[in-house]
TORVO-169125 format. One record per residue: residue number from 1; residue in one letter; y, x negated, z of N, C-alpha, C in turn. Coordinates in pm, whole numbers. Example, Ala and Ser with C-alpha at 12.3 -4.5 7.8 and 13.67 -1.06 7.14 Angstrom:
<pts>
1  A  -569  -1319  780  -450  -1230  780  -330  -1320  780;
2  S  -225  -1285  708  -106  -1367  714  3  -1290  787;
</pts>
This chain:
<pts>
1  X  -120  -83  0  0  0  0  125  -87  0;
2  X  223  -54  -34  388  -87  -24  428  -40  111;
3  X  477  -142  219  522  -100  312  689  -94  301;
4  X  740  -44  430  927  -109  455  930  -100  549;
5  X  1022  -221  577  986  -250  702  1119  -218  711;
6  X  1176  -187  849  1326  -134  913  1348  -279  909;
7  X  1484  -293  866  1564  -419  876  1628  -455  946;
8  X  1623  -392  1116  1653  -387  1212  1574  -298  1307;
9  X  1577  -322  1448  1525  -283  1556  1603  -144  1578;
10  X  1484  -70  1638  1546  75  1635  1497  210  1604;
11  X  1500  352  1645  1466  422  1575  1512  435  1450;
12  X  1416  519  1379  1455  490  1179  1586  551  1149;
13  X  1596  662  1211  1741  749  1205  1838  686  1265;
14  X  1827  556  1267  1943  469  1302  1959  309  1219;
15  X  1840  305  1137  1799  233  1047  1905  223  901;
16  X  1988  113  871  2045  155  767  1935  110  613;
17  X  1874  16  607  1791  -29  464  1666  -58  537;
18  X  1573  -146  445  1406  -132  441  1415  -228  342;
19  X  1316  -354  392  1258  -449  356  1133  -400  281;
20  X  1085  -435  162  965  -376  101  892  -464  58;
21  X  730  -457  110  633  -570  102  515  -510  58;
22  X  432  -565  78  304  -573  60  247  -548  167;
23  X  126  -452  181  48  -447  307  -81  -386  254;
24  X  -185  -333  391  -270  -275  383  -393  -351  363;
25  X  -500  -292  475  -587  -364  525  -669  -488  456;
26  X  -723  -426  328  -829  -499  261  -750  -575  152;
27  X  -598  -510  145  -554  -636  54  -478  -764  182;
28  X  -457  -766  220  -425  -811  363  -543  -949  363;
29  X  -669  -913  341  -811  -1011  371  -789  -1065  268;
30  X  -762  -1005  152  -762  -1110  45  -665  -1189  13;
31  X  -565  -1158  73  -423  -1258  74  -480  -1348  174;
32  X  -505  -1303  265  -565  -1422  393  -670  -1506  296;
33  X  -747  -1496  281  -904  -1514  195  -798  -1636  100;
34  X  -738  -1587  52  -686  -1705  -80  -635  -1804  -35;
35  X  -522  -1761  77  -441  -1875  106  -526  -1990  251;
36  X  -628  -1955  230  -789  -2019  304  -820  -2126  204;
37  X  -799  -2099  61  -875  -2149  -51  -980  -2085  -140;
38  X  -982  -1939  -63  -1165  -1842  -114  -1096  -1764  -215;
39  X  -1168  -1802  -358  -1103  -1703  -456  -1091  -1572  -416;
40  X  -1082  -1463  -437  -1078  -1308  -370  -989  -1190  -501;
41  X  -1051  -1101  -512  -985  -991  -584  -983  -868  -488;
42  X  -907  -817  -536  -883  -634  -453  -923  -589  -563;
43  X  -978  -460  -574  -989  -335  -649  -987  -224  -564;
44  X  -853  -160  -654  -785  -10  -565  -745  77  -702;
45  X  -668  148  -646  -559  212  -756  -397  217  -695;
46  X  -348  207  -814  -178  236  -745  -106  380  -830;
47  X  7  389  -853  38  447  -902  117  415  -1011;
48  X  156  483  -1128  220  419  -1258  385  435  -1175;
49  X  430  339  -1116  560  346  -1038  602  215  -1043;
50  X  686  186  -973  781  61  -931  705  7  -826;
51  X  675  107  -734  567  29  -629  438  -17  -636;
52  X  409  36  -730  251  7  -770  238  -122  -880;
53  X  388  -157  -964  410  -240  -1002  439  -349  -934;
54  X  493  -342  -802  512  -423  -704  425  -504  -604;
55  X  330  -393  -590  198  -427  -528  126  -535  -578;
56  X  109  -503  -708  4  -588  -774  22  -686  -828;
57  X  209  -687  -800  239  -833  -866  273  -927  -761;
58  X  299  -840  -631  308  -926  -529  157  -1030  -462;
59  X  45  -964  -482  -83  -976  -462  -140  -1102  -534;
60  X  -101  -1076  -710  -124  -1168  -774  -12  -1320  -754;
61  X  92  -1277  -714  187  -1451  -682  101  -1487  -525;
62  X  52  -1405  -448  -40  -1473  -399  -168  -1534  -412;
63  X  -197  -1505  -484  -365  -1550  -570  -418  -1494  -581;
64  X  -448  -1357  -562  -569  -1259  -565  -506  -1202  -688;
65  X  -703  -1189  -745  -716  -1139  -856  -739  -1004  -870;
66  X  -602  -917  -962  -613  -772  -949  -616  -717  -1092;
67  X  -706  -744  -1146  -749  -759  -1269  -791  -601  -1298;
68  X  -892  -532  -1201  -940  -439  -1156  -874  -306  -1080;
69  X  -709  -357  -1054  -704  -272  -984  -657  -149  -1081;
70  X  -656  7  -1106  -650  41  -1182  -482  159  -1198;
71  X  -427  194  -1233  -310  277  -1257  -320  394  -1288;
72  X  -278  497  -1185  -298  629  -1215  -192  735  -1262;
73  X  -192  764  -1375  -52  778  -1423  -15  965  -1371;
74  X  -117  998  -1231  -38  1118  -1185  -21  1079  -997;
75  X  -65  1057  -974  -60  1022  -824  47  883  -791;
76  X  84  890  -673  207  785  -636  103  656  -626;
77  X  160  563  -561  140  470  -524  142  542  -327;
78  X  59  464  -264  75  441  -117  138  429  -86;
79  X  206  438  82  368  339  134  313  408  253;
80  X  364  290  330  415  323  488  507  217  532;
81  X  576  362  662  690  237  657  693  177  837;
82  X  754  56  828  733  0  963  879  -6  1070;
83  X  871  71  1173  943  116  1260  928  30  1368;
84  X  1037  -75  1381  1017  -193  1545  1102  -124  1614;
85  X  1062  -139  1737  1101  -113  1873  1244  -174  1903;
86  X  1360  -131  1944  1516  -213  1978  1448  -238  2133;
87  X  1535  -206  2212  1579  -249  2359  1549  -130  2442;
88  X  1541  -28  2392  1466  120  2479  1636  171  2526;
89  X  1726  130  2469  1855  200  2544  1891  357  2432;
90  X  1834  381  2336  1850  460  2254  1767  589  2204;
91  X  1787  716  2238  1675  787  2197  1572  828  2096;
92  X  1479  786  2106  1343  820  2049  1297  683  1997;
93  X  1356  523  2059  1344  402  2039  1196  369  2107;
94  X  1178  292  2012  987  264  2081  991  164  2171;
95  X  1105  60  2185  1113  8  2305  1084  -157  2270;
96  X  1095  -241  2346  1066  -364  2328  966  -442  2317;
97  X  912  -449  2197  767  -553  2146  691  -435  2056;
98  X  722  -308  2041  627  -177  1998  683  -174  1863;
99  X  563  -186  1807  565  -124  1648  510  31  1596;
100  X  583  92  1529  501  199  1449  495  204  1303;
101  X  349  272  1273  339  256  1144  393  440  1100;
102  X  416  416  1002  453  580  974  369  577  807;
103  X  282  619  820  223  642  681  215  720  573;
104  X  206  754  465  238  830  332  154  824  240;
105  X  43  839  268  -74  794  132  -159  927  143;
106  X  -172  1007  212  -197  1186  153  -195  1242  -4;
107  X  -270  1223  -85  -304  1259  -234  -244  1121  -289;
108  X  -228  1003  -238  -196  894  -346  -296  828  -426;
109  X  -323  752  -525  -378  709  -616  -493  695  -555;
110  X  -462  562  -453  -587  488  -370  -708  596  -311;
111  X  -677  719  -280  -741  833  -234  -791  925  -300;
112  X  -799  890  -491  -880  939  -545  -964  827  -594;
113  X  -983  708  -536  -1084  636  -561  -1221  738  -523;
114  X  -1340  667  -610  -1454  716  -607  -1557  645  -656;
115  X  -1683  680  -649  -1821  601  -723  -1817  577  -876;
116  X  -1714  661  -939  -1731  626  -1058  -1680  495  -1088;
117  X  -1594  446  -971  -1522  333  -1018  -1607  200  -1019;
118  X  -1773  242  -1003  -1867  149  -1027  -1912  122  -1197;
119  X  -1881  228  -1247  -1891  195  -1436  -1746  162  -1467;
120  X  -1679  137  -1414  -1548  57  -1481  -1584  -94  -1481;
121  X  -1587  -125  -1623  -1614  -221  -1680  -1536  -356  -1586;
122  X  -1437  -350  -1550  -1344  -450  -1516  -1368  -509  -1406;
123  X  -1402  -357  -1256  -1437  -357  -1131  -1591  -452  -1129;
124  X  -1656  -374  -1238  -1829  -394  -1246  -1866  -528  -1250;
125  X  -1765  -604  -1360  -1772  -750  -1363  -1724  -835  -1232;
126  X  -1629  -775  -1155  -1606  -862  -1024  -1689  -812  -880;
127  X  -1737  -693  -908  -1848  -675  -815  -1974  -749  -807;
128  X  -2052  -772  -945  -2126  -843  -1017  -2123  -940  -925;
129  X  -2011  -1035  -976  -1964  -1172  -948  -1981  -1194  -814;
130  X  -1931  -1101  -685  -1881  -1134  -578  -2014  -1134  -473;
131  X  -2012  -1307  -437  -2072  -1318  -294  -2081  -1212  -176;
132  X  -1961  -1167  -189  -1939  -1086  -68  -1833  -962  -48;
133  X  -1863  -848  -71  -1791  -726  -71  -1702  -647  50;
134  X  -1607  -635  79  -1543  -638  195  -1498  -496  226;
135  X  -1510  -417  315  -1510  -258  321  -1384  -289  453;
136  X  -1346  -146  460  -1315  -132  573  -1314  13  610;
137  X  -1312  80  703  -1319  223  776  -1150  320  701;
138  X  -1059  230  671  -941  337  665  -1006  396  544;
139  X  -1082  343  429  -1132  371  299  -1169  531  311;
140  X  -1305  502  438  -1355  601  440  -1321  742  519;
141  X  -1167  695  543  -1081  836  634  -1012  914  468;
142  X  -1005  820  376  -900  836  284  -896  1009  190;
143  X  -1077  994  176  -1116  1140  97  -1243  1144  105;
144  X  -1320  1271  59  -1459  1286  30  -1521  1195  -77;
145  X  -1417  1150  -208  -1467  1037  -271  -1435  933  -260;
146  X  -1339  875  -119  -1355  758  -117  -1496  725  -17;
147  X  -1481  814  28  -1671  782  147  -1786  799  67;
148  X  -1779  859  -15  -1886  843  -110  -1896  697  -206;
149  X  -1802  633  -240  -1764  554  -298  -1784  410  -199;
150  X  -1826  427  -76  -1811  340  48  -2008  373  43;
151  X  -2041  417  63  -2180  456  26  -2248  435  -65;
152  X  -2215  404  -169  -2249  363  -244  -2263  221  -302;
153  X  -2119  149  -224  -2120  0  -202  -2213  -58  -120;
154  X  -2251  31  -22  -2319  -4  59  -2462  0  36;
155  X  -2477  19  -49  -2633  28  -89  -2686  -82  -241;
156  X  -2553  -140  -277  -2534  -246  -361  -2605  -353  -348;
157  X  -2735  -355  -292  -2770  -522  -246  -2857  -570  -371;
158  X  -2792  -687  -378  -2917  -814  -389  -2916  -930  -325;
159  X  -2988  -1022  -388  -3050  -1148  -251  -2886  -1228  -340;
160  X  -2831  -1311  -222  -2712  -1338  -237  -2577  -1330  -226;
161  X  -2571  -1182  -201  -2443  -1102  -169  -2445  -1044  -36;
162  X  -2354  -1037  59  -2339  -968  170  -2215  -858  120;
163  X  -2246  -787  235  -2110  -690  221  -2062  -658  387;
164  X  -1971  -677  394  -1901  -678  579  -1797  -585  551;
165  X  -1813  -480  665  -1769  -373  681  -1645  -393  850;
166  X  -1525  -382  804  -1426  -409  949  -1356  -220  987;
167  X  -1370  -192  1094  -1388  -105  1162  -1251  -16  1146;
168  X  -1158  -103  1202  -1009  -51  1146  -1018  59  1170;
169  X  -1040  121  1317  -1009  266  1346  -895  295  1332;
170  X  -810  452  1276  -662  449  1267  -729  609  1286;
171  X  -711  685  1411  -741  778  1455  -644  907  1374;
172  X  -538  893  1291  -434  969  1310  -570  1036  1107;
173  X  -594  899  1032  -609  949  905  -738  1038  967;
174  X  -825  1033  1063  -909  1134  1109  -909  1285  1122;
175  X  -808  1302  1181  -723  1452  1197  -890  1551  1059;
176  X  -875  1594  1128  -976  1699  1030  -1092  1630  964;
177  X  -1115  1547  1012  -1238  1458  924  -1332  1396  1025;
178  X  -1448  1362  1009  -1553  1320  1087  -1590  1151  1122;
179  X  -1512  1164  1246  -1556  971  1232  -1694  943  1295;
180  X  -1759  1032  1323  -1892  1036  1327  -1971  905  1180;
181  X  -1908  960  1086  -1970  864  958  -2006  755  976;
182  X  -1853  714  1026  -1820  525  1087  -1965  447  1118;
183  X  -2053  504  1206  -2175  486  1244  -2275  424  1133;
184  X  -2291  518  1046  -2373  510  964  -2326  400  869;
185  X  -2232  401  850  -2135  300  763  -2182  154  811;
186  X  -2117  104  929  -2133  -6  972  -2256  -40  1010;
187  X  -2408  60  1036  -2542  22  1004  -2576  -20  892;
188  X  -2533  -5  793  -2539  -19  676  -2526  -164  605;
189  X  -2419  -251  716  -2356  -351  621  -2415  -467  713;
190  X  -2402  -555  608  -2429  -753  672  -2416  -788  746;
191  X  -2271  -752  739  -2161  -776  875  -2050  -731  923;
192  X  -2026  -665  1032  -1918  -593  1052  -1817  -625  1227;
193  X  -1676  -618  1177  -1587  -666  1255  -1556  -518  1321;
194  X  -1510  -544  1511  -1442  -416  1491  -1405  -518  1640;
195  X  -1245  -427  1704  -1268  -455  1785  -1346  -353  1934;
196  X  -1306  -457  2057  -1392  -417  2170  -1315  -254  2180;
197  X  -1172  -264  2206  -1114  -140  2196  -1148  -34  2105;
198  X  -1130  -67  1999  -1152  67  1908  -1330  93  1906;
199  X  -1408  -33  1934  -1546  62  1906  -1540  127  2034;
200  X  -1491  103  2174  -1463  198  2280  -1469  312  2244;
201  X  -1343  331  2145  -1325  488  2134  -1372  553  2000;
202  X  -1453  509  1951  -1560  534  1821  -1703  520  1857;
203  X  -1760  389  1954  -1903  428  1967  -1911  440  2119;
204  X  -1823  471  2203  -1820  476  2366  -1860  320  2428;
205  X  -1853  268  2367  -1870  85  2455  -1800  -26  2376;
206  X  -1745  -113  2451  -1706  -209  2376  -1754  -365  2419;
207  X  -1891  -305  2479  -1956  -443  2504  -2059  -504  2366;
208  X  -2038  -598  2399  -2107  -665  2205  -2254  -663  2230;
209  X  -2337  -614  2356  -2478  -616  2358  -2551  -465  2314;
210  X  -2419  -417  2391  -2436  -262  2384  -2409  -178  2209;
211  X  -2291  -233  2166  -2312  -236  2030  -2415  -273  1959;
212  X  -2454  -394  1984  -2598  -437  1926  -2735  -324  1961;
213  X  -2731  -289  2042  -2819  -182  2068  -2785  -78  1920;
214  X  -2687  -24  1952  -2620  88  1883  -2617  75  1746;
215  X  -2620  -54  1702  -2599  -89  1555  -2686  -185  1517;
216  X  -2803  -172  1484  -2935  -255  1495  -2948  -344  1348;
217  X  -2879  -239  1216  -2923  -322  1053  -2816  -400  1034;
218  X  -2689  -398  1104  -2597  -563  1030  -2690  -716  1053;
219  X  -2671  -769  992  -2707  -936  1052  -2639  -986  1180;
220  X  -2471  -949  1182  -2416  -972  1250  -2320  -928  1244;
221  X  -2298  -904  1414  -2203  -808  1453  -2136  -884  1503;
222  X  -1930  -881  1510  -1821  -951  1579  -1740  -876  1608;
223  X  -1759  -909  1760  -1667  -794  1869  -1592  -876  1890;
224  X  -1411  -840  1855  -1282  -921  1909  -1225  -861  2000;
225  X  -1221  -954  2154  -1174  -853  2309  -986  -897  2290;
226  X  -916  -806  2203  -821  -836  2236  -723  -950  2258;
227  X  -725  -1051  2225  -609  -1169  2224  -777  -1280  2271;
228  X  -853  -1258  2361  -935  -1321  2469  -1013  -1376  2380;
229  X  -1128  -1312  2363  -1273  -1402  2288  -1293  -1318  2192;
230  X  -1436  -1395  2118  -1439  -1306  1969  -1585  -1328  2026;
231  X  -1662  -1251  1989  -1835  -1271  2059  -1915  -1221  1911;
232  X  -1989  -1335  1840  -2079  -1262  1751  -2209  -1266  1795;
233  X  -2272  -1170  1771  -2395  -1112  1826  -2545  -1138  1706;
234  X  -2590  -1207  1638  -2673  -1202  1559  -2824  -1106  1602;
235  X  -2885  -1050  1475  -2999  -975  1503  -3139  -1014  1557;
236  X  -3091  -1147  1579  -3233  -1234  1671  -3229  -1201  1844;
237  X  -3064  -1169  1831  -3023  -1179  1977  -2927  -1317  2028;
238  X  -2912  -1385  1935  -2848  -1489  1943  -2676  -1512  1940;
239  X  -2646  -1538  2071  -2502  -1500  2113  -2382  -1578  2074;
240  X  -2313  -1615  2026  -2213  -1672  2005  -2039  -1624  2090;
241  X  -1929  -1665  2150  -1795  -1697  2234  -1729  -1782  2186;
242  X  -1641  -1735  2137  -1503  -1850  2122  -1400  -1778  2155;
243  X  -1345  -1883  2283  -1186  -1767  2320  -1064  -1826  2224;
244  X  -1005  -1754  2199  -903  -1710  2152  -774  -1821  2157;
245  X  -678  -1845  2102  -611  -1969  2120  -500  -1891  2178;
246  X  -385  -1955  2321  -261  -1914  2343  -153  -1913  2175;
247  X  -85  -1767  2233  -34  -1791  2108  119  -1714  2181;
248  X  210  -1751  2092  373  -1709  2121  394  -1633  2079;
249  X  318  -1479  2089  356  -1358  2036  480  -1279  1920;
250  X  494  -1303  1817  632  -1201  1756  572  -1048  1747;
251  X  440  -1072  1652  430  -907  1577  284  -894  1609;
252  X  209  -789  1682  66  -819  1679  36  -785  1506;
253  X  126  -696  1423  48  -634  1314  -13  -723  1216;
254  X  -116  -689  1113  -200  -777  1047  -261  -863  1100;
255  X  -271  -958  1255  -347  -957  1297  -521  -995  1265;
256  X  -574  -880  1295  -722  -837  1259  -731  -872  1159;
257  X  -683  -804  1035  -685  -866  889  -719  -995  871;
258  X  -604  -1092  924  -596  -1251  950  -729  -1258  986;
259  X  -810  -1199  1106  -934  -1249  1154  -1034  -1263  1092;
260  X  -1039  -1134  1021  -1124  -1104  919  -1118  -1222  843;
261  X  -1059  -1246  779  -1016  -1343  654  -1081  -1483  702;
262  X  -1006  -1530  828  -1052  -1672  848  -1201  -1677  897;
263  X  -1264  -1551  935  -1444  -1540  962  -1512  -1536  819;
264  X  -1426  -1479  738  -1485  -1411  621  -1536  -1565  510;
265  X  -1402  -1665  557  -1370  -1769  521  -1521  -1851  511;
266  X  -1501  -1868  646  -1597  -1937  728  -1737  -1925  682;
267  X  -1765  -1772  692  -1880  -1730  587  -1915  -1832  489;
268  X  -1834  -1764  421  -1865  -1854  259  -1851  -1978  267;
269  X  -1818  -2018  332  -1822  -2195  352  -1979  -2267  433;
270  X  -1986  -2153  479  -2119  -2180  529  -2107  -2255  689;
271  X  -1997  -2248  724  -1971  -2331  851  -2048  -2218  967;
272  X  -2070  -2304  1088  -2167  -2245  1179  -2106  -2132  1269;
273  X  -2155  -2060  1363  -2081  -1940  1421  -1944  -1995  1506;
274  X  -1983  -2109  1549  -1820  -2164  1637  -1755  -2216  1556;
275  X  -1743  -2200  1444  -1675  -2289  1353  -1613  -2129  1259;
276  X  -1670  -2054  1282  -1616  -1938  1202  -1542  -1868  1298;
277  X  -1560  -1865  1357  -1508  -1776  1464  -1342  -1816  1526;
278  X  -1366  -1964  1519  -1250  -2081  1535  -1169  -2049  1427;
279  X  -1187  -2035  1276  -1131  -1977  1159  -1038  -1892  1192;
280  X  -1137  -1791  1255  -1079  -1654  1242  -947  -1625  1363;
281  X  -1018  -1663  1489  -885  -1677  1577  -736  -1796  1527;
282  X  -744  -1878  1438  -676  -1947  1423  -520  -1934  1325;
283  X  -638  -1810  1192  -571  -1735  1109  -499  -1638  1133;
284  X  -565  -1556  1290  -523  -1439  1322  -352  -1491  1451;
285  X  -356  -1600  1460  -276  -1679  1535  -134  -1718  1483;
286  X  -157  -1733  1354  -43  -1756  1292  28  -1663  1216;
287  X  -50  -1530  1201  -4  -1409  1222  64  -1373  1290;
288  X  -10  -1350  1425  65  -1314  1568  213  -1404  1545;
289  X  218  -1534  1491  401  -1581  1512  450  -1519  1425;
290  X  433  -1444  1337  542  -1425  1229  590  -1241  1214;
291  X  676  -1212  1184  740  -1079  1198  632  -933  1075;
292  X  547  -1024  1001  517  -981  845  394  -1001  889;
293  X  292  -953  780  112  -1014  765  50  -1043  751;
294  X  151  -1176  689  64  -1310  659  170  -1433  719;
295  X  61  -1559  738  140  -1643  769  130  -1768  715;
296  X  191  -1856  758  171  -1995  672  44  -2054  624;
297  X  19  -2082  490  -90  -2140  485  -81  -2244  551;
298  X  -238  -2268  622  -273  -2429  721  -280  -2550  658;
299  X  -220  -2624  631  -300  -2751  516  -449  -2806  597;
300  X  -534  -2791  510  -663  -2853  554  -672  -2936  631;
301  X  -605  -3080  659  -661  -3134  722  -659  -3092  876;
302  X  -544  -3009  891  -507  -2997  1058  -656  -2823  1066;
303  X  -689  -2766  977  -767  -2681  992  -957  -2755  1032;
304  X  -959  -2829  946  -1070  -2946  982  -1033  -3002  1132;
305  X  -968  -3024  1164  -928  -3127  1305  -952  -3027  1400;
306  X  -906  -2894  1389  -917  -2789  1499  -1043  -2700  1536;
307  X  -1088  -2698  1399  -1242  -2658  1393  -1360  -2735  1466;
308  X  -1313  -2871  1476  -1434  -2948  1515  -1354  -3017  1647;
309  X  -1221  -2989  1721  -1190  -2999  1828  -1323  -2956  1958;
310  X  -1303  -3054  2084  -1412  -3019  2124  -1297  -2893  2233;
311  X  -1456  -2842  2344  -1375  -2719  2364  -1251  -2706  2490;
312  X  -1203  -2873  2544  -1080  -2880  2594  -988  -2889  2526;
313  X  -1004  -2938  2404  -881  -2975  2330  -896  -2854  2214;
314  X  -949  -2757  2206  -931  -2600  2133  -826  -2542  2276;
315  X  -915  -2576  2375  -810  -2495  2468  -678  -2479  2539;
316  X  -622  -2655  2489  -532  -2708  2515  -438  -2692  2404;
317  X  -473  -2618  2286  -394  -2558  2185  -360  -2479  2185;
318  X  -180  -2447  2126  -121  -2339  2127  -46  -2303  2034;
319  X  -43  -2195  1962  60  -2146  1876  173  -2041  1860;
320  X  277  -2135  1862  402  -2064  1807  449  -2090  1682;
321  X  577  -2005  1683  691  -1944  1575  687  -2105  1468;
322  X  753  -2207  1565  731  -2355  1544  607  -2418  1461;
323  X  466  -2349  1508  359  -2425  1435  248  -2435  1588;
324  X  208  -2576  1575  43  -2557  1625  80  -2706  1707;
325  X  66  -2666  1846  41  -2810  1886  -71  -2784  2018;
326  X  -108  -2917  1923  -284  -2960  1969  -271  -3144  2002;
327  X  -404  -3137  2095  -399  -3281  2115  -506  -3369  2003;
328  X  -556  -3260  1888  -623  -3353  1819  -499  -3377  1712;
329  X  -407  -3281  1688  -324  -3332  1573  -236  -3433  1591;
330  X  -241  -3566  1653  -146  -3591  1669  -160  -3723  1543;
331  X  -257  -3741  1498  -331  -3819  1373  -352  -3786  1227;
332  X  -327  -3639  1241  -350  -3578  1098  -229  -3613  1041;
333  X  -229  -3581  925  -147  -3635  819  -106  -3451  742;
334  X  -19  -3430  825  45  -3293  789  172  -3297  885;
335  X  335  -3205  817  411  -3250  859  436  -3206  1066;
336  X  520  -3284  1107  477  -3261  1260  572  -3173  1273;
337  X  556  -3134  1404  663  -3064  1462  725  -3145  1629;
338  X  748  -3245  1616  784  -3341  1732  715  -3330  1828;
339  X  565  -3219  1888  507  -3231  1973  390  -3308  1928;
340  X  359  -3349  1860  193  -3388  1858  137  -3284  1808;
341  X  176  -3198  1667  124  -3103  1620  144  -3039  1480;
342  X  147  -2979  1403  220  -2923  1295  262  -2829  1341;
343  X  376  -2820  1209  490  -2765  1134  499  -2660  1065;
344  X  476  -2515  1133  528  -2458  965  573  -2438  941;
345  X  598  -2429  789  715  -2417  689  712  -2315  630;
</pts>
């Protein structure tokens, strides 16, 4: 979707303009995913508009390939817009550090996706292609054919390809619809992200053993507790913990996305569960500094140095607005930021 963001703090009815970007969940992973190094395409629909022209060209100056995504010359394009919190001195102000999303995608393009969009020649060839197929839950709030269309991905296997399904509860696109599904969905897939909170209030627990009970056919399951640890659970029973890096809070939003991306990363690289997981909190970190939903790409070498940090000196790392300071970077060859750390730019 096309977001706007208020160009100031405040309720919107006090808002004079709107910043307009790029957002939305699964293109979100693939912007993360690229600027990782992992080739990545989206396939959606937009609308024959200015925004839908915007979308896909913003997507592509990031690297993702939207070759696939397709134009619907009666439905809009998506949008939601983003509402920050001022100082709480003003009425109906969300207050200090609170974001809202206000959303608009009710009959838009993306929400007449469906199964047919498996004989589109364009989609078919990058489905084909792709290691790994990336779902997420808002898909399947969207319509009756986008859950069918989620069902059908999901039953896509051959030896080679995974497909990881991220949970992305957003309770509001529910309203009249059954998140009962969710269940069946995320049994379904390789691997699936959600966090401890939202499977709380989707499968009643947000313990990662108890999920594992509950969700028996992924390979592996990754429960993220909130800022704290990320716990993957494999189907042997085999446990994996990595906490979370201090970080200097601006925006929690995109976030998760980020996580996704740097696990998703990790995946395909083949690196081991503490080494993916390290990805993913790291990506989702440099998120957390920035106002927007993506953040600086890492130059490799300081991403190598942190990955294989042992686990005082992961813990002795912290990220802010500034960049990353760690006690292994003080050797890498990326620009510093006067602590013994990088820089971003």
């Amino acid at each position: 979707m096309v977001v706007l963001v208020a160009d100031r703090p405040g309720p919107l009815e006090d808002v004079p303009s709107f910043r307009r970007d790029a957002g939305g969940a699964e293109s979100n992973v693939a912007c993360g995913l690229t600027a990782l190094g992992i080739p990545a395409a989206w396939i959606s629909r937009v609308g024959d508009d200015g925004f839908g022209r915007h979308l896909t060209g913003a997507l592509a100056a990031r690297g993702v390939d939207v070759s696939a995504v397709a134009v619907d010359p009666l439905r809009p394009t998506g949008l939601y817009v983003k509402e920050i919190g001022g100082d709480g001195s003003r009425p109906h102000d969300l207050g200090p550090g609170v974001t809202r999303m206000h959303y608009r995608r009710s009959g838009s393009a993306a929400a007449a996706l469906g199964p047919e969009l498996l004989a589109d020649p364009s989609a078919a060839r990058l489905l084909d292609a792709a290691p790994l197929i990336h779902l997420s839950g808002i898909t399947a709030a969207l319509s009756d054919s986008c859950l069918a269309l989620l069902r059908e991905l999901l039953t896509l296997r051959r030896p080679g390809r995974a497909v990881s399904f991220d949970l992305n509860w957003r309770p509001a696109l529910w309203h009249g619809r059954d998140p009962g599904v969710l269940h069946g969905l995320m049994d379904a897939a390789d691997l699936v992200l959600l966090g401890a909170d939202e499977a709380e209030s989707v499968l009643g627990t947000g313990d990662p053993r108890a999920l594992r009970t509950l969700l028996p056919g992924p390979q592996t399951l990754v429960v993220k507790d909130a800022g704290h640890t990320a716990t993957a659970v494999h189907r042997d029973g085999t446990t994996v913990t990595e906490p979370a890096l201090p970080v200097e809070v601006v925006e929690a939003t995109g976030a998760g996305d980020a996580f996704a991306a740097g696990y998703l990363a990790g995946v395909l690289r083949g690196l081991d569960e503490q080494r993916r997981l390290r990805l993913g909190h790291l990506s989702a970190a440099l998120v957390l500094t920035v106002p927007g939903d993506h953040g600086a790409p890492i130059p490799p070498p300081v991403v190598a140095a942190l990955l294989t940090a042992d686990p005082a000196a992961w813990a002795a790392t912290r990220v802010t607005a500034r960049g990353i300071e760690s006690p292994v970077l003080a050797a890498v060859d990326a620009p510093p930021n006067g602590s013994g750390g990088w820089a971003a730019e």
